[in-house]
N, C-alpha and C positions, 0 to 999 in steps of 0.2 A: 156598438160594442158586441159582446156575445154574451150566448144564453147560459152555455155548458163549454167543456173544454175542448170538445166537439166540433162547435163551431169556430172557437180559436184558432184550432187545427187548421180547418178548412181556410180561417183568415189568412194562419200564416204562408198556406201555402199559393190562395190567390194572392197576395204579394212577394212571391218566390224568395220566401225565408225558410222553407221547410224541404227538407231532403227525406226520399220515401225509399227504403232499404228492402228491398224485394228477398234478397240471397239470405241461404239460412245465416244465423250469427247465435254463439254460443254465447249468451247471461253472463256465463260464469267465467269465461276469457276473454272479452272481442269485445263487447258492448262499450264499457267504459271508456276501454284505452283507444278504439279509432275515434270517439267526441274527442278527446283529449289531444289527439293528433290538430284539430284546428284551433288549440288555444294554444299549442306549441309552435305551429308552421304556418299560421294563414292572419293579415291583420284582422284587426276586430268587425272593421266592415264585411268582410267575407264570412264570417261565422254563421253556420244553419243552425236550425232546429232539426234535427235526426229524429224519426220516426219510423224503428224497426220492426218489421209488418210480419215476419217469419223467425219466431225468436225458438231457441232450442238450449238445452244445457249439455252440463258436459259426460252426463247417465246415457241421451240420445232422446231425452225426453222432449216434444213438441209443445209449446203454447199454445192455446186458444186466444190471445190478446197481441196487442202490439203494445210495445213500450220507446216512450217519447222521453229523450235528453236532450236537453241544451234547450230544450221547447219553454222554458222562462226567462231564461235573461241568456241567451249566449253573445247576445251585443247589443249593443244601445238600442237599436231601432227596434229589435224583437221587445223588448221590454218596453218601449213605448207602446206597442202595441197592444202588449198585457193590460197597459195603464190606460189605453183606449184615448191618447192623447199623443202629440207630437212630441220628440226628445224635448226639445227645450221649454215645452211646457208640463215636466214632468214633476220637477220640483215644487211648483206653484200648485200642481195636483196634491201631492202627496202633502203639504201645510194645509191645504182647505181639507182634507180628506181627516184629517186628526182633529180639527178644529171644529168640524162642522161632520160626525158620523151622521148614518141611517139606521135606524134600528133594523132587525131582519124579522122577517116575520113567521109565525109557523103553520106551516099547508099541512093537510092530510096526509097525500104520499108526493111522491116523485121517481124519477127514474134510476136511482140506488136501490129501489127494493124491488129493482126484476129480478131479482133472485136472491133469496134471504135462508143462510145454512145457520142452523142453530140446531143444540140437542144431537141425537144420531147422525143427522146430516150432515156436521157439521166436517166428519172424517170424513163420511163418505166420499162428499167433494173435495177432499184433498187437504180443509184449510190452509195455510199462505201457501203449500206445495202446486194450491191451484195457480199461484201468480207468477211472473216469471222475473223473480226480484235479481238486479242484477248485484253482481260481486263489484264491487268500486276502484278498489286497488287491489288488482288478481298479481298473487306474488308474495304479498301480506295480509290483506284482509284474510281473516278466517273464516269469513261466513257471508253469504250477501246481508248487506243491511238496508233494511227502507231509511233513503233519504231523504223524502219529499210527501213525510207520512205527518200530517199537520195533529198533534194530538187535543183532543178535547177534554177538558175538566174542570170542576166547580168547585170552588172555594168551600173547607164542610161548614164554615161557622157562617157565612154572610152568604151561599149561592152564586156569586159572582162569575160567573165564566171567564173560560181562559185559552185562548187556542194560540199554540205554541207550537214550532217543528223543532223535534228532538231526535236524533238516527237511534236507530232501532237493530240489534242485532238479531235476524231469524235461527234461534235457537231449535225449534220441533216446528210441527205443522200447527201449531196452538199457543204459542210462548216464543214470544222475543225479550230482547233489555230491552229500555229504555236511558238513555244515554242522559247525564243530567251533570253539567261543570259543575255547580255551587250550588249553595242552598238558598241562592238568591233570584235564582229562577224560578218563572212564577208556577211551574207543577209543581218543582222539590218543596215552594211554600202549601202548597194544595197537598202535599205527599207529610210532611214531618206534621200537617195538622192532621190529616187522617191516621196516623202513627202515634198519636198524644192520644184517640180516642178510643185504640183498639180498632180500627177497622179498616177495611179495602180502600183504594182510592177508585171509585168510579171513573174509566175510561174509552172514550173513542177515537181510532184513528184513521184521518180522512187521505184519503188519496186519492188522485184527479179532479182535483177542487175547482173551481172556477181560480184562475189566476191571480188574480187583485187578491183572492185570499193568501194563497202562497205567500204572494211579495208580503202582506202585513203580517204572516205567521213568524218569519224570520226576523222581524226586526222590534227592538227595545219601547213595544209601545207600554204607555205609562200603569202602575196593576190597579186592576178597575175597572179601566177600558175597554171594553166589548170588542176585539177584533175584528168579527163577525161586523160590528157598524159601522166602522172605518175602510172594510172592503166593500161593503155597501155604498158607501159616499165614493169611492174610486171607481164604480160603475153605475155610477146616478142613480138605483134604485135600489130599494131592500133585497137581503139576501133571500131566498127560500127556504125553508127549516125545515126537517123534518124531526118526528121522534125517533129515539134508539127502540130496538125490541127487548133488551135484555139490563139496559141500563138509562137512568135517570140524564140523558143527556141529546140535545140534539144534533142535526149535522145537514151542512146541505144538501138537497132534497135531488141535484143535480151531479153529485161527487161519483166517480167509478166504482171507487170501492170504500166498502167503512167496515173498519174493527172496531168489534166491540167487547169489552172485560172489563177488569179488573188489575189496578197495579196494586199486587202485594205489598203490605207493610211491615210484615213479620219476618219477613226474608231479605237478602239482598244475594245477587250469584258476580261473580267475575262476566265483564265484559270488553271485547275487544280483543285484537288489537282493529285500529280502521283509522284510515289516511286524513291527518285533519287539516282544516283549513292554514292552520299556521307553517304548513309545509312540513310537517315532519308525521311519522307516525304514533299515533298515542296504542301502547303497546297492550295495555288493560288495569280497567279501572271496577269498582264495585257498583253494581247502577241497581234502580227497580228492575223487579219482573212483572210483564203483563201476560196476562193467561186472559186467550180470547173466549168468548162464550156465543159468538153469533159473527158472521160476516155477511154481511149483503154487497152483492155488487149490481151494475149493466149486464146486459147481453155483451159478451163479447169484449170484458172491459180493456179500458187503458191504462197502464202502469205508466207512472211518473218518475225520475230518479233525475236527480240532483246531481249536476257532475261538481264534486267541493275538490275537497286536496288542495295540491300546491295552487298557489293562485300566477296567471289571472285565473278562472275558473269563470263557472256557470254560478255558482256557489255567491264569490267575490261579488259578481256585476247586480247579483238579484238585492245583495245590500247593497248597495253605492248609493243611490237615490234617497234610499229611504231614512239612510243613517244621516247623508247629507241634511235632509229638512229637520228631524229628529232632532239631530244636535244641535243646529243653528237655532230650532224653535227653544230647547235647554237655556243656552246661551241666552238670547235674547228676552226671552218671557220669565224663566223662574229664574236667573240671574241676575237681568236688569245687565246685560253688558249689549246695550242697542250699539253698540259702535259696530258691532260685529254684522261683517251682513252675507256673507257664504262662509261655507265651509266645502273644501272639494278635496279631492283624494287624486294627486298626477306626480308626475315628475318634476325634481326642481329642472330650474335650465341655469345653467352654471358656464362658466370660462376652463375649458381646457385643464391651465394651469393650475385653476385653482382647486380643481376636484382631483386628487389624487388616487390610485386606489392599488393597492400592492399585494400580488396574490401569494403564499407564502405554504409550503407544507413544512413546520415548525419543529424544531426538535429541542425547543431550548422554551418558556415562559418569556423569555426576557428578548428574544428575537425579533418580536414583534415590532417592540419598541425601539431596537436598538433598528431594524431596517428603514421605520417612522423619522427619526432621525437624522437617518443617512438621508431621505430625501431631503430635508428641511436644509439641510448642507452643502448640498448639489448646486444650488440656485440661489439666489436671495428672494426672489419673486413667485418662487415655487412652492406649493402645499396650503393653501389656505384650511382645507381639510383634508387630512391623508387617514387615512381607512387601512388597515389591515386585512386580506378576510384567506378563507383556507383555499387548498388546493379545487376544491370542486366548485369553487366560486366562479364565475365569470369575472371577468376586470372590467369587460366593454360592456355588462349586461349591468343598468341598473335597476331592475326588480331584484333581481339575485343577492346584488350588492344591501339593499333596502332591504332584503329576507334576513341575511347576517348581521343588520344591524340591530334588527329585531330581534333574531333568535337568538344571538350567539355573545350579546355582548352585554355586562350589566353598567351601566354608565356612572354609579357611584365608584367602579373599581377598574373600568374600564375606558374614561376618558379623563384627557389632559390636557388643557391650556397650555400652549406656550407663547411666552409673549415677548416682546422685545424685537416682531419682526417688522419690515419696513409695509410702507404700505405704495403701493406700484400699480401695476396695472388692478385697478379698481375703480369703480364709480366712487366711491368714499374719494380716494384720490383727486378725483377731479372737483368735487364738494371743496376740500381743502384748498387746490389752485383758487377757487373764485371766492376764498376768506372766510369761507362758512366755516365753523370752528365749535359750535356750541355743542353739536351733535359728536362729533368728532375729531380725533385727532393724529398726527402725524404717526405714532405708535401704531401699528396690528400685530395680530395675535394669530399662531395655527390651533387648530382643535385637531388633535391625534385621537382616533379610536382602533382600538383594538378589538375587532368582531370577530376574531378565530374563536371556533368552539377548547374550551378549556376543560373538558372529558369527553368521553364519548356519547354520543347521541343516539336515539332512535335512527331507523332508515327513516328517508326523503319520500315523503309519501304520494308517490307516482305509482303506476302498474310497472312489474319488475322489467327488465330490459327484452328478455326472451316475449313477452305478453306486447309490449310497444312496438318489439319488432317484428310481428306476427299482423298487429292491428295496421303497421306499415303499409306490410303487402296486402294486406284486403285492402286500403284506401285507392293505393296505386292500382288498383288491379279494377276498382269501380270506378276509375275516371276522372276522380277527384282532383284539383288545383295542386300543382306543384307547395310541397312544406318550406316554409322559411324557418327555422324554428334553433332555439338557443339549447344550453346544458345548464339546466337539469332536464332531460327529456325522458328519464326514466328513475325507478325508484332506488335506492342501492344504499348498502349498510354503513353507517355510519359508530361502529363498534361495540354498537349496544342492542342488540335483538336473541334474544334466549333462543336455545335449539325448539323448545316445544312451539314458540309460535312459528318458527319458521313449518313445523311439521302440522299444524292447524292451518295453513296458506295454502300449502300445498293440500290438502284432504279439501278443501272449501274450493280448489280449482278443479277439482276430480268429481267436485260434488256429491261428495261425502262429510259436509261440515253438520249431519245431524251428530255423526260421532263427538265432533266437539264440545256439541250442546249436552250432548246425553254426560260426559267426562266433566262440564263444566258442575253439570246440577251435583256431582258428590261432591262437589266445593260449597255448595249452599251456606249462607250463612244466616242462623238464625238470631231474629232480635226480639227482644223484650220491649214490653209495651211500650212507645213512646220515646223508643231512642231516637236518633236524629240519623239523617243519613250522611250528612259528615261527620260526625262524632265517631261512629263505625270505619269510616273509610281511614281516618287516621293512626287506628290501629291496626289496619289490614297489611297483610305484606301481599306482594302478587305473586 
C-alpha cells in the first residue's frame, strides 16, 4: 500500500498513471479545464492523474507546492490503486471495509506539523493565499473552492466523530463557506446542535489525506461510524492521529495540509455560485462560515482538488464503488431484500428501434408531445421509449440524454403511457411465439417522456468556452493523445444567470475574488440562538 500521498504519487507514477506538468499553468484558468479535456476526449482507460509541479495565478503570483487532479479516481485502475486492491476486487473491499473497521490511533506528531502558522504567523504566511487552490469552473465559479478538503467534526452531545468533504468557498486568507445540501448531513447535524447551544462548531479541514480516506469522506457512511476506521480497514492498518493546536479535534498525522477554526453559528454569508455535480451550475446558496485559527502544513506541500461538475468526472468515479457496496449492503442487510445482489451504475443496451430520442428547440409546451406522437405513427414497430430533450442535447450521446432525464424532467407531469401498441420485434415477442403467456402479452405499451427544460436554467457547469479553448491548445501543444470528446464540452447559459455573478467569474479569473468575499460579508446574515440552518435558508432570497 502506501504511507502518505506521497508515496501514492510515486505509486501512480511507477505504474504510468501519473502525468508531471513541468510548464507554468495558471490555478485560476488552465488547471481544471485541461483535466477536463480527458474526461471529454480520451476513453476512461487513458485517463491520468495530472500533477502540476509549476503552478502560478492569474496576479503572476508563483506557488511553492504542486497540485494533483484526477490523482483519486480519474478511472478505474487509478482508484483501485487508491484501494490498494485489483478493480474487480474493489467492491468486496469496500463491504469488509464498512463491516469489519480499524480504529485509528493517536501518535505524538507527524509530518502536518513541519510547519504550524497560528496567532501572528498565521497572515504572515499568507494563510490559504499560501495554497494555490484552483478555480474549478473558470467563467463562473467566483472564487477558487477547496474540493478535496475532508472536514473534521464532533457531535457536541455524544463526541462522536465525523469526517465529511463538503467544497469550500475561499472567501479572505482566513475564512471560507462551507457548502452543506440539507440538514441531513452529518456536520449541518453537528452544526444546528452546536446552534441550539450557543456555540462555535469546532473544525478541521484535511487536505492531501491518505486516499482510502478521500474515497470514504465522499460517501454515505452510516452517522456513528468513524470514517477515520473504515479507511483504516481499506489499508489493513490504523490510521495515524494527530492532535489539533487550536481545536479539540484530531487529523492524520500524514495529511499536507490541515485547517484549523471554527464554523460560526450565529451567522450565515451567501455562497456560490460553483459547478455541481448534477451538471448544472448552483448559482448561491446560504452555508456556514469557518474562520481559521491555525494552519499546519509539509514542507513543500501538495494541494489536492477534486475535478466534480458535469459528470463523467473525477468527482462521479470516486463514488461509483462505494455507493455501489453502500447501497447493495442498505438493500440486503437493513432491508432483508437478499434477492438483490449488485447494484451498478452503466448504460442500458437497447435495440435501435426501440430507443427513440428526438432533439427539439420548442416553442410551443405542447410540441413535445405532439412530435412524441408523430414518431409513434411513423411505424407500428417504432418508439418503445421516445424521449424528447432540447436543442443542446446530444441525440447519439447517451449520458447527455440520461442528464435530461434527470434534470429536466419531473415524471409525475412528465411521462405517459401509451398503449395499445403491437409488440414486434422484441424478446417478449418471441416469449409469446413459444406460448409463454403468464408473464405477458400480445398488447405493448410506448413510454413517452418529455425531458426539455420547461424555464430557464442555470449555466452547464463546465469551464466557459473561451477557458476550454485555451486549456485545448496547452493539451495539444504538450503532446497529449488526440480528443474524441462529445457536446457539452463547455459551460454556457442556459437563461438564468444574474449579471452580478457573471461579474464575480470574471474578478475570481483575474484573481480578484477577495473583492467578492469582502462584498459578500455586508450580506451577513445574523441568527439567534438556535435557529436551524434550513429554517433561515427558506426565507433568504439570493
Amino acid at each position: 500500500m502506501y504511507a502518505d500521498l506521497r508515496e501514492y504519487i510515486a505509486l501512480m507514477e511507477k505504474k504510468e498513471r501519473l502525468l508531471r506538468v513541468a510548464r507554468p499553468m495558471n490555478k485560476d484558468t488552465e488547471l481544471h479545464p485541461l483535466v477536463r479535456w480527458q474526461f471529454l476526449g480520451l476513453p476512461e482507460s487513458e485517463r491520468k492523474a495530472f500533477l502540476f509541479e509549476n503552478v502560478v495565478d492569474s496576479r503572476g503570483k508563483r506557488y511553492d507546492g504542486p497540485v494533483l487532479i484526477g490523482g483519486l479516481a480519474s478511472n478505474e485502475e487509478i482508484y483501485a490503486l487508491g484501494m490498494g486492491c485489483e478493480a474487480e476486487q474493489m467492491f468486496a473491499k469496500w463491504a469488509k471495509a464498512v463491516a469489519e473497521p480499524l480504529e485509528p490511533r493517536l501518535v505524538p506528531s507527524g509530518p502536518v506539523k513541519e510547519e504550524i502558522h497560528k496567532g501572528e504567523n498565521l497572515l504572515k504566511h499568507g494563510g490559504l493565499e499560501e495554497f494555490p487552490v484552483p478555480i474549478s469552473t473558470p467563467g463562473f465559479d467566483n472564487a477558487p473552492y477547496l474540493t478535496a478538503c475532508h472536514w473534521v467534526t464532533k457531535d457536541p452531545e455524544t463526541g462522536i466523530r465525523n469526517v465529511g468533504n463538503y467544497r469550500a468557498q475561499v472567501k479572505s486568507p482566513t475564512k471560507t463557506g462551507v457548502y452543506l445540501i440539507s440538514g441531513q448531513q452529518d456536520l449541518a447535524i453537528h452544526w444546528n446542535k452546536s446552534s441550539a447551544r450557543g456555540m462555535p462548531l469546532e473544525a478541521a479541514g484535511i487536505i492531501g489525506a491518505l486516499p482510502c480516506l478521500s474515497y470514504v469522506a465522499v460517501q454515505k457512511i452510516a452517522y456513528g461510524v468513524d470514517e477515520y476506521a473504515v479507511a483504516g480497514a481499506i489499508v489493513g492498518q490504523p490510521l495515524d492521529l494527530v492532535k489539533c493546536e487550536t481545536v479539540d479535534l484530531e487529523v492524520p498525522a500524514t495529511a499536507e495540509i490541515v485547517l484549523e477554526g471554527i464554523i460560526r453559528t450565529d451567522i450565515l454569508e451567501p455562497e456560490g455560485p460553483f459547478g455541481e455535480s448534477h451538471g448544472y451550475m448552483d448559482p448561491r446558496s446560504l452555508s456556514p462560515v469557518f474562520e481559521i485559527t491555525c494552519i499546519s502544513h509539509r514542507k513543500k506541500p501538495h494541494l489536492v482538488s477534486i475535478l466534480s461538475q458535469l459528470t463523467p468526472s473525477e468527482s462521479s468515479k470516486i463514488k461509483h464503488r462505494g455507493w455501489e457496496a453502500l447501497v447493495l449492503d442498505h438493500l440486503r442487510n437493513h432491508c432483508n431484500l437478499k434477492s438483490v445482489t449488485r447494484i451498478g451504475m452503466h448504460e442500458p443496451l437497447v435495440n435501435l428501434r426501440q430507443f427513440i430520442v428526438v432533439q427539439m428547440k420548442k416553442t410551443h409546451k405542447l410540441e413535445p408531445w405532439q412530435a412524441m406522437h408523430a414518431v409513434l405513427g411513423f411505424r407500428y414497430d417504432l418508439g418503445k421509449v421516445v424521449v424528447v430533450v432540447d436543442e443542446d442535447i446530444d441525440p447519439e450521446n447517451l449520458a447527455a440524454i440520461n442528464w435530461a432525464l434527470c434534470h429536466r424532467a419531473q415524471p409525475h407531469k412528465d411521462v405517459r403511457i401509451v398503449t395499445g401498441r403491437q409488440t414486434v420485434h422484441s424478446p417478449i415477442n418471441l416469449v409469446l411465439q413459444h406460448g409463454q403467456r403468464e408473464g405477458y402479452d400480445s398488447e405493448d405499451s410506448s413510454l413517452l417522456i418529455d425531458a426539455t427544460k420547461k424555464e430557464d436554467f442555470p449555466p452547464v457547469s463546465l469551464p466557459a468556452k473561451e477557458y476550454m479553448e485555451n486549456a485545448k491548445r496547452i493539451w495539444e501543444e504538450l503532446g497529449l493523445p488526440g480528443l474524441i470528446y462529445k457536446a457539452p464540452w463547455y459551460g454556457y447559459s442556459l437563461g438564468y444567470w444574474p449579471g452580478e455573478l457573471d461579474e464575480e467569474a470574471k474578478l475570481a479569473a483575474n484573481g480578484e475574488h477577495h473583492q467578492t468575499g469582502t462584498k459578500l460579508s455586508t450580506r451577513t446574515i445574523h441568527l439567534k440562538q438556535g435557529e436551524r440552518l434550513e429554517d433561515v435558508r427558506k426565507k433568504w432570497t439570493p
